[in-house]
N, C-alpha and C positions, 0 to 999 in steps of 0.2 A: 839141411845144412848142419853140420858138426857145431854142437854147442862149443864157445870159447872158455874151457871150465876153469884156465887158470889163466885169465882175462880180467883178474882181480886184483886189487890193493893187497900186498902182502899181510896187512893187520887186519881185514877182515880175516882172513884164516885163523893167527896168530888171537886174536878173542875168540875166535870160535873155540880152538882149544883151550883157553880157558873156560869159556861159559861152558863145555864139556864136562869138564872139572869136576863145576861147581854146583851148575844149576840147569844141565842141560835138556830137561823135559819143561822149561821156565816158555810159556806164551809170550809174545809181546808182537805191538803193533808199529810199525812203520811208513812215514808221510813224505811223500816226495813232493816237491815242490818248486818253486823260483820265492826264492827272498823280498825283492827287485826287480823292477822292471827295468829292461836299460833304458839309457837316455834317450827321449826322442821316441818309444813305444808307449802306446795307450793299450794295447795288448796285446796275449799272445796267442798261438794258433796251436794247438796239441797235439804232437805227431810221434810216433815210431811206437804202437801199442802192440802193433803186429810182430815188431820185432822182442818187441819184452815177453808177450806169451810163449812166442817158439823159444826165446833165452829159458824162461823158468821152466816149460813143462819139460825140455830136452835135458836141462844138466845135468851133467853127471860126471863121478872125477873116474879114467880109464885108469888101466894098469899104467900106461906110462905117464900121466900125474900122480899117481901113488909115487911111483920110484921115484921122479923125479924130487915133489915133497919128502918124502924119507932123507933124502941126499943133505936136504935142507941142516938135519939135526934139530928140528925145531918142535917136533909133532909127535908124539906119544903113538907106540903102537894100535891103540884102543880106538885113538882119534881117526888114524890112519883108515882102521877097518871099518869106521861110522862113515866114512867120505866114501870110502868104497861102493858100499849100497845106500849113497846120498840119492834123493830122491826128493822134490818141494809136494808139500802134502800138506801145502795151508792153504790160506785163502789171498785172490788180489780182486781188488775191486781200479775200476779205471775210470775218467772220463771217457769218452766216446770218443774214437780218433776224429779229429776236425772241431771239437769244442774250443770254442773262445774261452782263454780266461784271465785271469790275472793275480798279481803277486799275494801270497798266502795261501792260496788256495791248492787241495794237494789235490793232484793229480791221477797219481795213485795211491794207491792202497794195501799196505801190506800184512794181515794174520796171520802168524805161523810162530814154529817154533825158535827162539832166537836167534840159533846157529841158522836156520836157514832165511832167517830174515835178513842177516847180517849178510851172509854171503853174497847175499843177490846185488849188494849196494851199488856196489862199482859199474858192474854192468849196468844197472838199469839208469845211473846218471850220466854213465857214454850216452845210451844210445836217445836218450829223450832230451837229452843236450842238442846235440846236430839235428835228430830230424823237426823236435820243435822250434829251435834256432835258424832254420831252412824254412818251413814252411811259415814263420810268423814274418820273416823277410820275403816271402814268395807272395803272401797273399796282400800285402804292401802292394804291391807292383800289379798286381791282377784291381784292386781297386782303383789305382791312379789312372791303367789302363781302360778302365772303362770299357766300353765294346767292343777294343778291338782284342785280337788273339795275344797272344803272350805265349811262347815260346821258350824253352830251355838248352841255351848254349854254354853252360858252366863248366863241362866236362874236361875241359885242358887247363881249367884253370882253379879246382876245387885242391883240395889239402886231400888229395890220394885217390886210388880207387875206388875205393868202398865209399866215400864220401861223396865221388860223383855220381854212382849208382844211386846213393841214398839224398841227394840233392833231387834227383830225377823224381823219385817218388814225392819225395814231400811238396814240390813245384810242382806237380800234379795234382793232388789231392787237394793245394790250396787254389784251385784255378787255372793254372797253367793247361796250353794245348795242348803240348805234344815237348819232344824233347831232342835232341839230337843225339843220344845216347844211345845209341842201337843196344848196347846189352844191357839195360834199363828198361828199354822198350820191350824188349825179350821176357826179362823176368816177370814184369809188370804188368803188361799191355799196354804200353803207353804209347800214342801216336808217333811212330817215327818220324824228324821233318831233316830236311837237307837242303843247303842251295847251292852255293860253289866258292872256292877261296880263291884268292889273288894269285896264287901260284897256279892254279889252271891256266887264266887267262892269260898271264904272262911265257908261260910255257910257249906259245901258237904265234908267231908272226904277225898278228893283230888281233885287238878287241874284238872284232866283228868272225873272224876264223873262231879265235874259241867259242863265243856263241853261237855259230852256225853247227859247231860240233856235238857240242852237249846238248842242244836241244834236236838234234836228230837223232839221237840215242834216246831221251828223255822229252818227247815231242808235248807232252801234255803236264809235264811237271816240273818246267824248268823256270827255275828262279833267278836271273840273269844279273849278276854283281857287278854295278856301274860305273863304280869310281875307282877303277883302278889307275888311270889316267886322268881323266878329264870327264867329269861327271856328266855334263850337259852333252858331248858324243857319246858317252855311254847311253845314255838315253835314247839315241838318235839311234843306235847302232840295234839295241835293244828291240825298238821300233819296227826296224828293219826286219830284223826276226819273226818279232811279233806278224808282220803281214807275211812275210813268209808259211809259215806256220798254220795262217787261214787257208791257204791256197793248197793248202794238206789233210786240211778240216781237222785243223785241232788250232786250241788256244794260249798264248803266254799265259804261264800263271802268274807269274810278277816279276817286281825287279828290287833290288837289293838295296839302299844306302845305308855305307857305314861309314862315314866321315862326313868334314865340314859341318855347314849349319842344316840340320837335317829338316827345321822346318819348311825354311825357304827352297828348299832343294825338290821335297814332298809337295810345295805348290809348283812347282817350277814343272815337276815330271808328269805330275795330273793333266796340268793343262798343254803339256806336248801328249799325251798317252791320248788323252780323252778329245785331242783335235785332229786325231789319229785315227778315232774311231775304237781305240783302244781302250774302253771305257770298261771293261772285265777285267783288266791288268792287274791286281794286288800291287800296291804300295807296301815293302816290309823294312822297318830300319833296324839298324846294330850298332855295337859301338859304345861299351861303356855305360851303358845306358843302369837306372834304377829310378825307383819312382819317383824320387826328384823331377830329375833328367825326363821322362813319361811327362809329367805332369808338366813341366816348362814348354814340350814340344807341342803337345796337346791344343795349350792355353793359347799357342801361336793360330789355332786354326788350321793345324796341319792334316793332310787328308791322309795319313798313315792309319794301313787298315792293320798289321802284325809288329811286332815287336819280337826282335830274339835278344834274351835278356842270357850275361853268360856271368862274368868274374861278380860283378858285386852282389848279384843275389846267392851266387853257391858258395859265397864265403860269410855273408852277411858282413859285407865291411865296414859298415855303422857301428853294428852290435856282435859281434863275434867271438861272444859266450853268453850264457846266461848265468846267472846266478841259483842255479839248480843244487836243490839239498835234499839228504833222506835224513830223517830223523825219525828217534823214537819218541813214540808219543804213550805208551802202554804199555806196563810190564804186567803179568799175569805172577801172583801171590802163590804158593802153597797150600795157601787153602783154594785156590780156586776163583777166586778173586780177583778182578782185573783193575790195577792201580794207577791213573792216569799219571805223566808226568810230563816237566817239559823243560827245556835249559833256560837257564838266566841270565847267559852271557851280554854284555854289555851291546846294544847293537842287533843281536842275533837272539833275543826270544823267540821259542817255540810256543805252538798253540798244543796245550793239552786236550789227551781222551781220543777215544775212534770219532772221528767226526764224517760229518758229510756236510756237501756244498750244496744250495739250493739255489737256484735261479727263478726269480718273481716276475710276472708279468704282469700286465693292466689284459683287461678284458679286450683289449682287441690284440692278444697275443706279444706286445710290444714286449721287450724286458726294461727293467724300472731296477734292477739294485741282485745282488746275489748276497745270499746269508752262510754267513760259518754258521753250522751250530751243533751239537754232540747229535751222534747217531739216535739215541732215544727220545730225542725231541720229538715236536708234532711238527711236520712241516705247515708252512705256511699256506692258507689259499694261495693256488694262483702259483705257488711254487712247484718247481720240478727237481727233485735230486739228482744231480749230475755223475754222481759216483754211484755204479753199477758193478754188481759181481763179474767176474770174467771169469776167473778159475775158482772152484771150490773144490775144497780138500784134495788139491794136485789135479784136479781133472775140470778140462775146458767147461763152460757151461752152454753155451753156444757158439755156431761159426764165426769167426770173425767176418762181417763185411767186405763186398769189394771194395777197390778205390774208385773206383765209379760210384758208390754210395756214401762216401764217404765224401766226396766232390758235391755231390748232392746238399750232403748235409750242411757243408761248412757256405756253400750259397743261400741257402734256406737261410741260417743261423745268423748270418750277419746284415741281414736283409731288416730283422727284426729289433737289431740295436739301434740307437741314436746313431743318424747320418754323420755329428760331430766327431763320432768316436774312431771312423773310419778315415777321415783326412788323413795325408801322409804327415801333415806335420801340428794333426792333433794336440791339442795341451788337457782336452777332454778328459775326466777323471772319472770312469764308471765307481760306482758304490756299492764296497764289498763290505758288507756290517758283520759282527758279530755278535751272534745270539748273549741273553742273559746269561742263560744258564753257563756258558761259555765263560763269558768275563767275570761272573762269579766263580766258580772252579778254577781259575785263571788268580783270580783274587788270595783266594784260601791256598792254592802253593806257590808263588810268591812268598809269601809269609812262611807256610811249614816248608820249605823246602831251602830257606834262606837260613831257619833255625838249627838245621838237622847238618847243615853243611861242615 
């Protein structure tokens, strides 16, 4: 894919040319992060690494962002010919796509030189905005769900294309089955799923015509949409199929509710399906639905075996931004020297120094608390550092993971936290400390950097 190279805040460039200037061989390091947790989150879910790696190790500005920037009047020739053969030749270090984490803690990681640290800013808070703001609302919904499947039907109702595509992945990775996004599925591998809309069945002279139709096209995978009328004939009619269908040696896959009261509706269709003989049939509901909504239908005792979840998980309509920031945390001296730093603004302190996040367990694996603390710390027993090289000096350090492994992971991972911390309407406060050394260093600029201002 074409890197987006002028996909950027016009002031990242506009400092670049100055830090060109002035002090353009100058190291420094950069922390991305979430501020804030929104309202209503006990965590988040960490997602789009895959797209930050292809972002940095691809950019680069072509002839026609040259011309184009020229045009600007804003950019020194000198500048111009450094963007030319731009090229990132630092270091990023990341969480592991599907880590759980929470507010402070940076995510990524960024060493290099300042112009190209700077560059990278914009893009990399697009893209780990939406896909970790998708997956920490997808995996919401795959917990309330419980065992049954959960499903992704966001796609007509996401904020663009690219968002539905990248909705698709991230409800993937956090759990999700499969997706209705066929060019999603494409890109990804992700289980295609389909069942039928009201305008089929309405198209056909009766509910039972369009069902007899689509599933003799699709004799073994047809998912039969019942309330377009009168839910309780849909059912009937459904049924009717359904034994049709054995008499062919093949079997209904299921049937559809997406209206009224889906629990009552879900006992009501059980016990016509299952007096029927029809006791293979899938139960799947739609309709608005989020983990709320999951969890209330659930609680009823309802026999819903899938869930197709569309508009409020692909837009996260609860939370629908995160509070994500890159900051500098390091400027690298003249002499060689790297000088932590951090801002003071009222509200919005930074945590100074290259740091890393450590994650503490008890001896049966549990996690018990995660630690800020500067990179040359000793970690703790029983701690793991979360933040991992990914590229060093512009070059990958290994593959990136499938999303199948990464699906892996984020089940494993959240298996091992407090049960509390997983409820959909959690008040749960996991414990993120920061080391000594930390709040000492933290202590001493406060002070010199209050003076010097």
């Amino acid at each position: 894919m074409k890197p987006h190279s002028l996909l950027v805040d016009l002031y990242e460039l506009t400092m670049a040319q100055a830090y060109f200037n002035y002090h353009k061989d100058t190291v420094a390091t950069f922390d991305l992060f979430v501020r804030q947790l929104p309202a209503g989150r006990s965590f988040l879910l960490f997602a789009g690494t895959e797209d930050v790696v292809s972002y940095v190790k691809n950019l680069r500005f072509g002839l026609s962002d040259i011309a184009f920037l020229k045009r600007q009047q804003l950019f020194t020739p000198a500048f111009l010919r450094y963007l030319k053969d731009f090229k990132f030749r630092g270091d990023l270090w990341a969480m592991p796509e599907g880590t759980v984490f929470f507010a402070g803690e940076p995510v990524l990681r960024v060493t290099s030189s300042i112009i190209e640290g700077q560059i990278l800013e914009s893009n990399l808070l697009n893209t780990v905005n939406l896909a970790t703001m998708i997956a920490s609302k997808a995996v919401r919904v795959v917990l309330a769900a419980g065992n049954c499947g959960v499903f992704d039907f966001s796609l007509r109702r996401t904020h663009g294309q690219d968002a539905a595509i990248k909705a698709a992945r991230s409800s993937y990775l956090a759990g999700f089955s499969g997706t209705s996004n066929v060019r999603a599925a494409q890109l990804y591998g992700i289980p295609a799923v389909g069942t039928m809309a009201h305008s089929f069945i309405m198209s056909f002279k009766s509910e039972l015509h369009s069902f007899r139709a689509y599933s003799s096209i699709f004799p073994g995978r047809s998912i039969l949409l019942v309330d377009t009328y009168d839910t309780r004939n849909g059912i009937k009619n459904a049924i009717y199929i359904g034994k049709e269908l054995e008499k062919r040696g093949y079997r209904l896959l299921g049937i559809r509710l997406d209206s009224g009261d889906i629990a009552s509706l879900a006992r009501l269709a059980r016990r016509m399906l299952d007096r029927e003989g029809l006791t293979y049939v899938k139960i799947f509901a739609s309709g608005n639905l989020d983990e709320f909504k999951i969890t209330q239908i659930l609680s009823k005792n309802a026999p819903v075996d899938n869930f197709g979840v569309g508009t409020k998980m692909g837009v996260s309509v609860d939370a629908p931004y995160l509070d994500v920031i890159y900051k500098i945390s390091e400027v690298g001296s003249r002499q060689g020297k790297f000088l932590p730093t951090m801002k003071l603004s009222a509200g919005k302190v930074t945590y100074p120094g290259r740091k890393q996040v450590v994650r503490i367990s008890d001896k049966k694996g549990r996690y018990l608390r995660d630690a800020l603390v500067l990179e040359k710390e000793r970690v703790a027993i029983g701690g793991k550092p979360l933040l991992e090289k990914v590229i060093s000096r512009g070059c990958l350090c290994s593959a990136m993971p499938s999303l199948r492994t990464v699906r892996r992971y984020v089940q494993t991972q959240l298996a091992r936290f407090p049960e509390a911390l997983t409820y959909p309407r959690s008040r749960y406060t996991y414990p993120v400390v920061l080391s000594r050394e930390l709040k000492r260093l933290m202590s001493y600029l406060q002070l010199h950097l209050s003076e010097h201002s």
